[in-house]
C-alpha positions in Angstrom: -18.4 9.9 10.2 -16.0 8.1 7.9 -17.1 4.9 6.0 -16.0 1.9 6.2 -12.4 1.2 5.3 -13.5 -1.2 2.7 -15.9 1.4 1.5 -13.8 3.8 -0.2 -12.2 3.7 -3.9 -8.5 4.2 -5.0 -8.2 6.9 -7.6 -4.8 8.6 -8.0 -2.1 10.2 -10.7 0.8 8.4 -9.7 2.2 11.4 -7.2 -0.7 11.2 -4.6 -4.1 9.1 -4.5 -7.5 10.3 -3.0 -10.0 8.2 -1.5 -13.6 8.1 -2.8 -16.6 7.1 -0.2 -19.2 4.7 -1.6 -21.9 7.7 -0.9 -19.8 10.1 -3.3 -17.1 11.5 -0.4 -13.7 12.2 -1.1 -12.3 12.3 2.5 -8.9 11.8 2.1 -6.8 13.5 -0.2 -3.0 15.0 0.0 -1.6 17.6 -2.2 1.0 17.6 -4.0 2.3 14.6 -3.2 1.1 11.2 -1.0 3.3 12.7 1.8 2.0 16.4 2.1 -0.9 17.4 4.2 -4.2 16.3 3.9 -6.5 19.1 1.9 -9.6 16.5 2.9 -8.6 15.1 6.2 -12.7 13.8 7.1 -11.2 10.1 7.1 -9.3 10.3 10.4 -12.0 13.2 11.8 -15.1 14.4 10.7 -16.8 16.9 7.7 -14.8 19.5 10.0 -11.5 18.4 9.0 -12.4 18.8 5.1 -14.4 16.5 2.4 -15.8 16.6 -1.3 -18.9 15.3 -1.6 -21.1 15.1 -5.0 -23.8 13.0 -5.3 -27.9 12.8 -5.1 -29.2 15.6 -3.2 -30.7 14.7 0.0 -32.5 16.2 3.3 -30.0 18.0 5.6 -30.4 15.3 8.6 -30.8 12.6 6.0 -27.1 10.4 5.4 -25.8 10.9 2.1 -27.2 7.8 -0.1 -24.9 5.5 -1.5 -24.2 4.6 -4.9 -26.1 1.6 -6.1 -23.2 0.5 -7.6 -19.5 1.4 -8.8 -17.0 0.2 -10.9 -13.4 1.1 -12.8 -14.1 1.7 -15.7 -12.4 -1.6 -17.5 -8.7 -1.7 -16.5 -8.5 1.2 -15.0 -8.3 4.0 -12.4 -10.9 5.7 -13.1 -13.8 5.3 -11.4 -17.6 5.2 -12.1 -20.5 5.5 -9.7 -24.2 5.2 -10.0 -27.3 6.1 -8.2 -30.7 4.8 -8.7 -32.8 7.4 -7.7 -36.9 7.7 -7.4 -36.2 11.1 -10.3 -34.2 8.5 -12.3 -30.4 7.7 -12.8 -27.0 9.3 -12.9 -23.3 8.8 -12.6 -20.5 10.9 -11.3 -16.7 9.0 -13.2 -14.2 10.4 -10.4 -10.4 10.4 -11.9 -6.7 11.6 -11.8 -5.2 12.4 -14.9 -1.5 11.5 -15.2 0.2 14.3 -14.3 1.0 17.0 -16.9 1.1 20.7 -14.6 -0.8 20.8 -11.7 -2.3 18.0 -10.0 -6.0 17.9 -10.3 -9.1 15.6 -9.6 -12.2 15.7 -11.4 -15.4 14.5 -11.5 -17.8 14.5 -14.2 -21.7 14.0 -13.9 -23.8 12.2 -16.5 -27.4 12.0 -16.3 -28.9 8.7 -17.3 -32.6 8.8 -16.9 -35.0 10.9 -15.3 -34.0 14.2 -14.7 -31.7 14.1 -10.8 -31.2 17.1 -8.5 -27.8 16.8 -7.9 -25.4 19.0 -4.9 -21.7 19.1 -4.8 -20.2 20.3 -1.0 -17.1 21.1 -1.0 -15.0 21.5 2.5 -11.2 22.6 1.9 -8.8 22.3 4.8 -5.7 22.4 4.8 -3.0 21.3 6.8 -4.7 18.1 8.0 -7.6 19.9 8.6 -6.4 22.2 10.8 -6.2 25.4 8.7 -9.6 26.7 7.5 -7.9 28.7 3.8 -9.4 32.3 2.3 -11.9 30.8 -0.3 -12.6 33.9 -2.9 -13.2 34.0 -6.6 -10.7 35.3 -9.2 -11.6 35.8 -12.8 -14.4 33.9 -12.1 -12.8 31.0 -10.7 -12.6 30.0 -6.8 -9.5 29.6 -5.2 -9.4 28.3 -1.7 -5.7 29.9 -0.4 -3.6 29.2 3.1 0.4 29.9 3.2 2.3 28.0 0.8 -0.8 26.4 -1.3 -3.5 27.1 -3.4 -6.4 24.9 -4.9 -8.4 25.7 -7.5 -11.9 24.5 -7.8 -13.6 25.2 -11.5 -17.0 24.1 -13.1 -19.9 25.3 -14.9 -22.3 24.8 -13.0 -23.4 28.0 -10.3 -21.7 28.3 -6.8 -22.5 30.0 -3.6 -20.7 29.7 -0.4 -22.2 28.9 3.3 -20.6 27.7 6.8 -17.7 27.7 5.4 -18.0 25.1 2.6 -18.6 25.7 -1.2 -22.2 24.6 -2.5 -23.5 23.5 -6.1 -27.1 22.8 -6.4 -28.2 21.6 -10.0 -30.1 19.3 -11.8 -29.2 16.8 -14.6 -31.4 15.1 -17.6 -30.4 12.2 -20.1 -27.1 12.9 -21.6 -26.6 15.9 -19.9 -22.6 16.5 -18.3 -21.4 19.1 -15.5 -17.6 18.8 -14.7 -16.0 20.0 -11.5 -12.1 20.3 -10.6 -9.6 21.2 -8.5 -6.3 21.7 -9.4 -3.1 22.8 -7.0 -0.9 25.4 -7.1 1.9 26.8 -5.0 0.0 30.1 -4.0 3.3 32.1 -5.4 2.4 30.7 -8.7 0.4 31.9 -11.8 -3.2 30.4 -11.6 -3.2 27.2 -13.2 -4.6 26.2 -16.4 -8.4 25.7 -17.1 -9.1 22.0 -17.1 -10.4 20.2 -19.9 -12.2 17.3 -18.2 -12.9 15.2 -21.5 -9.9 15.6 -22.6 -8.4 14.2 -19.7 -10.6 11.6 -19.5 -9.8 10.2 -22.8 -6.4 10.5 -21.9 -6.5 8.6 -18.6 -8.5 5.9 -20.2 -5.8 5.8 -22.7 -2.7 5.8 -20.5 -4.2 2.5 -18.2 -5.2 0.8 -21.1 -1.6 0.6 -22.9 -0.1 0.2 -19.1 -2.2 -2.9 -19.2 -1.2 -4.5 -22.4 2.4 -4.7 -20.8 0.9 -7.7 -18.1 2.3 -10.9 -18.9 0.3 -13.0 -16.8 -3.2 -14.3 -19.0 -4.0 -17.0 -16.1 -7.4 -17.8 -14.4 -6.6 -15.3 -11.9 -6.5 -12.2 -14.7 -8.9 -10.0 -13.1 -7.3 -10.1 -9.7 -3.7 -9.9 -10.7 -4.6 -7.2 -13.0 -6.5 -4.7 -10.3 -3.2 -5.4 -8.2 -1.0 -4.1 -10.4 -2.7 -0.7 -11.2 -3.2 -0.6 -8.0 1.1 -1.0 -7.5 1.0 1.5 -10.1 -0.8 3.9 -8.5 1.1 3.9 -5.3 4.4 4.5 -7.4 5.4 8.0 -7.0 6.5 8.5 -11.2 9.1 11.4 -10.6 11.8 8.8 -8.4 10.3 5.8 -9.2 9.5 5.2 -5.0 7.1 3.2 -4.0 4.5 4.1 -0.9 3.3 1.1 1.2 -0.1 2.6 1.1 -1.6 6.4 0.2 -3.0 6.8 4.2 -2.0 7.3 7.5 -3.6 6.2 10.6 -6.2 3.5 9.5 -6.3 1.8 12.3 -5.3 -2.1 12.6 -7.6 -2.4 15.7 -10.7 0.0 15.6 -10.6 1.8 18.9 -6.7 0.9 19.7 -3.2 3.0 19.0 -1.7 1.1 16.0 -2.4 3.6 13.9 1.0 4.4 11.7 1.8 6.6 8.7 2.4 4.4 5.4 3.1 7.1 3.0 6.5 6.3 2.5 9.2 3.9 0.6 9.6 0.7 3.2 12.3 -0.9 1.1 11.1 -4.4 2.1 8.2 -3.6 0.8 9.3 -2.2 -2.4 11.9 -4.5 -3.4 9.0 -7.4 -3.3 6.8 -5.0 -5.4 9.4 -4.9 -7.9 9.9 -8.7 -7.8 6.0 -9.2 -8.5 6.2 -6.4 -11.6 9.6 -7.9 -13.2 7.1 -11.3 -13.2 4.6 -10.0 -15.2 5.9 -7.9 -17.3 6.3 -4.6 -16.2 10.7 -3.9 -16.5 10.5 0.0 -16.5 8.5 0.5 -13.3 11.6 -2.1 -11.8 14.3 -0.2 -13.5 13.0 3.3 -12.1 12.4 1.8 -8.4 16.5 0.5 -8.6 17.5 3.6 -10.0 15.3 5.0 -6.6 17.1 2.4 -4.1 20.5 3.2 -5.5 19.9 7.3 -4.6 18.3 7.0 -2.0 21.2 4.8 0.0 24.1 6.7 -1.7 26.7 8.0 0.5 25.6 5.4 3.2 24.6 2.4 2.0 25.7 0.7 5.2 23.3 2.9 7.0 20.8 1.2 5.5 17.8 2.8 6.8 14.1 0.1 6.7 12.1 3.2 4.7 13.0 6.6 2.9 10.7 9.3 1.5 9.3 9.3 -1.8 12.4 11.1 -2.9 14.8 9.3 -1.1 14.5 11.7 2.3 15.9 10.4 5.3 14.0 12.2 8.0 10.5 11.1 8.8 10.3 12.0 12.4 7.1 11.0 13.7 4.4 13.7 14.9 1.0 12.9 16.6 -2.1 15.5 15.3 -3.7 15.7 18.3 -6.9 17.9 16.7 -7.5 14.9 14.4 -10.2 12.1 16.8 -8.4 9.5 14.2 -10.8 7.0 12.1 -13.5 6.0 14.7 -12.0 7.2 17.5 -8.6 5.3 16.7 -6.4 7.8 18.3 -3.6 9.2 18.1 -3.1 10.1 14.6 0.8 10.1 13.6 2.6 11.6 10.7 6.2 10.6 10.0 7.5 7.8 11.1 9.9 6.9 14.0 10.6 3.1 12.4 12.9 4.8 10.1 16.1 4.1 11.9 15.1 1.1 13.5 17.5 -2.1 12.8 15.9 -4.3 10.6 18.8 -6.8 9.1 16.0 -8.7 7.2 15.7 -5.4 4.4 19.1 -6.6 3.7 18.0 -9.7 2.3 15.3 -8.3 0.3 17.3 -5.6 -1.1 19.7 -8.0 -2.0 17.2 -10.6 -3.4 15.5 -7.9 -5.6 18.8 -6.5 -7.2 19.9 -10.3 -7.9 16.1 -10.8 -9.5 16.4 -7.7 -11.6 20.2 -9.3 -12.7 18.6 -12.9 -13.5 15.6 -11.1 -15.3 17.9 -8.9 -17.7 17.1 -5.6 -16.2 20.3 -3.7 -18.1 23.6 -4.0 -15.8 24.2 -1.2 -13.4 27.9 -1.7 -12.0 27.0 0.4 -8.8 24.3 -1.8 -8.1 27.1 -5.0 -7.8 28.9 -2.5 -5.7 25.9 -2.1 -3.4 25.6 -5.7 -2.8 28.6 -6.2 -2.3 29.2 -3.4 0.7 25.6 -4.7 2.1 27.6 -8.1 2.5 30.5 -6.3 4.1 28.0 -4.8 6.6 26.6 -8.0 7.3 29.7 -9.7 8.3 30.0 -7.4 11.5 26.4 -7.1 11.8 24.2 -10.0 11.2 24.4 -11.9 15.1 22.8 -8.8 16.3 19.6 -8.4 17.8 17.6 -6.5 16.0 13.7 -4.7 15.9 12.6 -7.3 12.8 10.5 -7.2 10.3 7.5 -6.1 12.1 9.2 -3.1 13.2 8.8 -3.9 17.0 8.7 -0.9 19.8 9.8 -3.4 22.6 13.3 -4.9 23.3 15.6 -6.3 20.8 15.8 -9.6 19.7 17.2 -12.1 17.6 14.3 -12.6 15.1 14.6 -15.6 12.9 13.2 -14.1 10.2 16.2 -11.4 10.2 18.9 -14.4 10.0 17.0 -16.1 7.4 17.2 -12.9 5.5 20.7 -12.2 6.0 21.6 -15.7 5.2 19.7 -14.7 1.6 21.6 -11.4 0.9 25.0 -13.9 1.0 23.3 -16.6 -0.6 22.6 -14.1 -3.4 25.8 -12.3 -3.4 28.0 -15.3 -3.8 25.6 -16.3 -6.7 26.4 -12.8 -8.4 29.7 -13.5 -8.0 29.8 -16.8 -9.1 27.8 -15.6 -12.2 31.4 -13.5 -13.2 29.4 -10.5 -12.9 31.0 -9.0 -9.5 34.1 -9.9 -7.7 34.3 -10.5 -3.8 35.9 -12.9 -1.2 34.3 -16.0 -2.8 35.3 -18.9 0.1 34.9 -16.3 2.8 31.3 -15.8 2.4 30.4 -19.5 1.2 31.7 -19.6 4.7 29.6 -16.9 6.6 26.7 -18.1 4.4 27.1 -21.9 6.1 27.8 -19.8 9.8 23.9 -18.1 9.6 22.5 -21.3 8.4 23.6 -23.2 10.8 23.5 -20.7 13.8 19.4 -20.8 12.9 18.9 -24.1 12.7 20.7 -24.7 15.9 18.8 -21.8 18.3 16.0 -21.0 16.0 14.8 -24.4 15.6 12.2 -25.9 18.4 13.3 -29.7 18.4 10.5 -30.4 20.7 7.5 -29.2 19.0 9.2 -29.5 15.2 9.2 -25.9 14.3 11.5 -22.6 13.9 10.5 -20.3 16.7 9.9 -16.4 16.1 13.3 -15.2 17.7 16.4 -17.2 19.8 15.2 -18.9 22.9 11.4 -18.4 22.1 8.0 -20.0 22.0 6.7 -17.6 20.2 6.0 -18.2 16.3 5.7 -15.8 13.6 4.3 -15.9 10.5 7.2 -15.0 8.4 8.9 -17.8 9.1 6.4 -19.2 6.2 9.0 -17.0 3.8 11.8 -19.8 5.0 11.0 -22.3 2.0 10.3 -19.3 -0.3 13.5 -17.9 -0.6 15.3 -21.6 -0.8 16.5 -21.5 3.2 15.4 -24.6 3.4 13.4 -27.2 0.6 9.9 -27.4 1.0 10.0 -31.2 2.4 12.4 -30.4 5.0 10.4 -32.0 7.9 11.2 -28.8 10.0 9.2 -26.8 7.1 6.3 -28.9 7.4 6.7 -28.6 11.0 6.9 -25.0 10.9 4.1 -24.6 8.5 1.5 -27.0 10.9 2.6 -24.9 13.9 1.3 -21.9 12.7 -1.9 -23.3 11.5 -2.5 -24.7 14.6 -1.7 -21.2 16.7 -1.6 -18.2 14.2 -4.7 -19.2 12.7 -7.9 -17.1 13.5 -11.4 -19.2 13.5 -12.1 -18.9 9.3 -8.5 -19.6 8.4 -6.3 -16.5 8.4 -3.1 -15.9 9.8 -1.8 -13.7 12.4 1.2 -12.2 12.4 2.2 -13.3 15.7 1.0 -13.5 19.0 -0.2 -10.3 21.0 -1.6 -9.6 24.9 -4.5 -7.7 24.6 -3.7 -4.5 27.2 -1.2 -6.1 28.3 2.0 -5.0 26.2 3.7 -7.8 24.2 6.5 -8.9 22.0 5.7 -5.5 20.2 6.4 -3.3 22.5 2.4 -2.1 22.4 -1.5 -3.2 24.1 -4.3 -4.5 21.9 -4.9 -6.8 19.3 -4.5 -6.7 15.7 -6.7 -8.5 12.6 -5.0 -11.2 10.7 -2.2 -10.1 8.5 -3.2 -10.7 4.9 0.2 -11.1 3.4 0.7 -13.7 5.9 -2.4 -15.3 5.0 -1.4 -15.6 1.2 2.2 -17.0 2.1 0.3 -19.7 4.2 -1.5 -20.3 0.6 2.1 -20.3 -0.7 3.5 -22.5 1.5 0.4 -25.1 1.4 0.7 -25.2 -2.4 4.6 -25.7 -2.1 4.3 -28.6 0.2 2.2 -30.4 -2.5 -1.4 -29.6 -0.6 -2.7 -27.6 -3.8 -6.0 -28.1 -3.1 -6.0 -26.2 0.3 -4.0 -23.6 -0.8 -6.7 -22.6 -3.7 -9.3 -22.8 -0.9 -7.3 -20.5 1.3 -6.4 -18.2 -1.8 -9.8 -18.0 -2.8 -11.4 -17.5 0.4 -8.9 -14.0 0.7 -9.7 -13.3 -3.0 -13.1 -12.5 -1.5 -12.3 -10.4 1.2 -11.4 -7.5 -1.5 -13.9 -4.9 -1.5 -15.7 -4.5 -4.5 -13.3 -2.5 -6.4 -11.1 -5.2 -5.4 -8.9 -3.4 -2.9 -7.4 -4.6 -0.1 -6.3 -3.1 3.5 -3.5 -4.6 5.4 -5.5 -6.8 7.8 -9.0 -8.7 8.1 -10.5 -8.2 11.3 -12.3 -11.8 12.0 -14.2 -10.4 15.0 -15.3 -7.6 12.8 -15.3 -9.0 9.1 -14.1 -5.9 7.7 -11.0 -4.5 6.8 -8.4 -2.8 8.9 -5.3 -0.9 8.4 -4.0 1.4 6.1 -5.8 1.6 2.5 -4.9 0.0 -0.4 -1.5 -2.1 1.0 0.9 -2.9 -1.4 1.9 -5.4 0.9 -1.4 -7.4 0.3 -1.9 -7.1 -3.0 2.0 -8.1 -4.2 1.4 -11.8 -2.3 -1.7 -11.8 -3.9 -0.1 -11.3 -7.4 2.3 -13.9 -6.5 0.2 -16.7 -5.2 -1.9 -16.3 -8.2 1.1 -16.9 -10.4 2.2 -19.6 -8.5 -1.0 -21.3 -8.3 -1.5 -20.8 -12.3 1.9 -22.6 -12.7 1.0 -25.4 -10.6 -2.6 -26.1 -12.3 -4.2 -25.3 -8.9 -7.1 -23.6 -10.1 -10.7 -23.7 -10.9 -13.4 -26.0 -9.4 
């Protein structure tokens, strides 16, 4: 069985990420890329549907034992584990070099004291764990083979083979080092080339460290901030510059239920906020690259504008459910692909918008096809934006007219006009002042509850919805507007779980709500830090650093973060890392460090 969501380490070379159990088990790890199938796919089955485990050798019916403790080494993403054994000490660094050839992982064991029998177990199955490959040796190597892949599995110390899986029993003493890897390979291809695991090592270490010199931000929230951002990093696919909304697919955001989605791809909202939070602290090259990524990916069609691409900017995700996979505890079905990809979503408008006019104000060098891409966004919207639409929580019900989606649309124009004011583009100036005015008003007029003093999640509900907290954020409204306030107390009082976090909105148990869907969901964490946002904006500093630091410790210890809390739970739900957790997290930490709310 799986661990616990919160259980598992990040480690990753910028192209795909694998997931590292507490007790030494990689269960979840695509090759060559986030969005190809699962090689070890025990993290939404069982040790059936492939692993890697290396670690202290234990009984057969005995559970694996679990590291006494773990760390990255510094700012990094590598990663260092250690177990405290009654024969003495030893530590297994797991790591992804930056790419340079084939993809490969590798982990090195160290002994520390005492001298440890050690076992690696090694279960390869590809395909999601469907397709058991033909493991043989070749030139003294073992190469597990099925259709179009290969994967390459070296080390020094002996090997034998049984059930199926590939076994190294050995034991280290003080100082002593074994080094396994596996490395991919199209199957056409020549073998790969022999690792050299120390080399690597010093050059990963190497690579993070000068990455992390580039951080601007040196606030009382360093630590944090900083894990974020490698973490951002290592969800950015380096070829295209894309960013994925998480490495997994299927972590369930309600153990037991049918949320389950696949996060390996580009969400645009998602990625435009990503590049606002690197353009504040620092990091212009990783922004340039993910423009450069927007602008190919919508070429041709920009007024398609579809809510998520592939890595590379691939249109078709359709969605597929892997019905030989049990899903992570029983959280079933287990989807690949993703049928959100055409939805209407007008809000990604306003975020694409907002994150081209932030590169512009930042000095991120001038593109002249991104001013054109504004500009035919804004033509879109002129037809477009008094539809209904699915919103920004990618409903599977009816249609509606989300607030959230006007406010955005209202921000594309907002931004627009202020490019064109700027002398930088050239458009229908008075025209759009007017259409901007049209949405403002039209959501203040049917969005707005006059009755209870807050904006409502769609037309003619009584629903809320946490991203209406975004509605001071990006300057709809000030943040003393009585209607903010309003809004902001509302959701406290009825989005708010028992310790303080916030829902996303309202759902019905079985029954099937706004969504579209039955069952419950854990409180949204980005939704949680924009409540810390808003509280800090309306001048109530103080509760805002409570709230902020009360989510700063629900990271695991690696300080990772899912994309919910479950409060019934407490533990962790959803896919694993989010980037849409840890970029409010950077930017409530910045925000808080330029107000002075820090500290005591």
């Amino acid at each position: 069985m799986a661990g616990r969501i919160e259980d598992y380490a990040l480690i990753g070379d910028m192209q795909t990420a694998a997931l590292v159990c507490r007790d030494g088990t990689v269960d979840w790890l695509c090759l060559p890329r986030f969005d190809s199938h699962a090689v070890f796919a025990g993290l939404l089955g069982n040790e059936e549907h492939g692993f890697w485990r290396l670690g202290p050798a234990h009984a057969v019916d005995a559970e694996p034992p679990r590291a006494s403790r773990r760390v990255y080494r510094g700012d990094s993403l590598i990663l260092e584990s250690e177990w405290d054994t009654p024969r003495g000490t030893v530590r297994v660094t797991d790591f992804m070099p930056p790419r340079d050839g084939a993809p490969q992982l590798i982990r090195i064991v160290e002994g520390v004291s005492g001298r440890v029998p050690m076992r690696s177990a090694l279960r390869m199955r590809f395909s999601y764990g469907r397709v058991v490959p033909w493991v043989h040796k070749h030139e003294g190597r073992t190469v597990a083979v099925a259709g179009p892949d290969s994967v390459w599995f070296d080390t020094s110390a002996e090997t034998y083979g049984k059930s199926l899986t590939t076994y190294a029993d050995f034991t280290v003493a003080p100082g002593e080092k074994i080094a396994f890897t596996i490395s991919w390979q199209p199957s056409h291809k020549e073998p790969p080339a022999l690792p050299e695991p120390e080399q690597s090592l010093e050059a990963t270490e190497e690579f993070w460290r000068e990455w992390v010199e580039h951080c601007t931000y040196h606030g009382p929230y360093r630590e944090a901030v900083v894990r974020s951002l490698i973490t951002l990093k290592a969800l950015t696919y380096a070829p295209t510059g894309g960013i994925v909304a998480a490495p997994t697919t299927s972590l369930p955001e309600h153990i037991g239920g049918v949320r389950n989605w696949d996060y390996r791809y580009t969400w645009l909202r998602d990625a435009a906020i990503t590049l606002s939070s690197l353009l504040r602290t620092g990091y212009r090259e990783e922004a340039r690259a993910w423009r450069e990524w927007l602008l190919r990916a919508v070429a041709g069609d920009p007024e398609n504008l579809q809510i998520m691409y592939g890595i590379a900017g691939e249109r078709e995700l359709g969605e597929a459910e892997l019905d030989w996979l049990p899903g992570y505890e029983d959280s079933a079905p287990v989807r690949v692909g993703n049928g959100a990809a055409h939805q209407l979503q007008l809000d990604v408008y306003g975020e694409v918008t907002e994150a081209l006019h932030l590169a512009h104000m930042t000095g991120l060098a001038r593109n002249d096809y991104a001013a054109l891409l504004q500009l035919k966004l804004i033509r879109y919207l002129e037809d477009h934006w008094d539809e209904p639409d699915e919103g920004i929580w990618e409903v599977r019900g009816p249609r509606r007219h989300f607030v959230h989606s006007k406010v955005m649309a209202w921000v594309a124009v907002d931004r627009t006009i202020k490019l064109i004011e700027s002398g930088d583009a050239d458009g229908p100036l008075e025209k759009w002042r007017e259409l901007r005015d049209d949405i403002h008003r039209d959501v203040c007029e049917r969005g707005y509850d006059k009755e209870r003093n807050t904006f409502t999640q769609s037309y003619g509900s009584k629903e809320l919805d946490a991203s209406l907290l975004l509605i001071p954020q990006v300057g709809f409204l000030p943040p003393d507007d009585k209607r903010v306030i309003g809004t902001i107390e509302a959701i406290q009082r009825e989005l708010s779980t028992a310790d303080g976090f916030i829902l996303r909105y309202p759902t019905s148990g079985e029954d099937e709500g706004v969504d579209g869907l039955p069952g419950d969901e854990g409180a949204f964490l980005a939704c949680s830090f924009w409540m810390a946002d808003d509280l800090a904006m309306i001048g109530r500093v103080d509760e805002a650093r409570k709230l902020f630091e009360k989510l700063l410790a629900l990271r695991n210890d690696l300080g990772l973060l899912a994309e919910e809390w479950d409060p019934r739970l407490k533990r962790q739900v959803g896919n694993f890392p989010q980037a849409f957790s840890h970029v409010p997290l950077i930017d409530t930490a910045l925000r808080l460090t330029a107000s002075g709310a820090y500290g005591g």
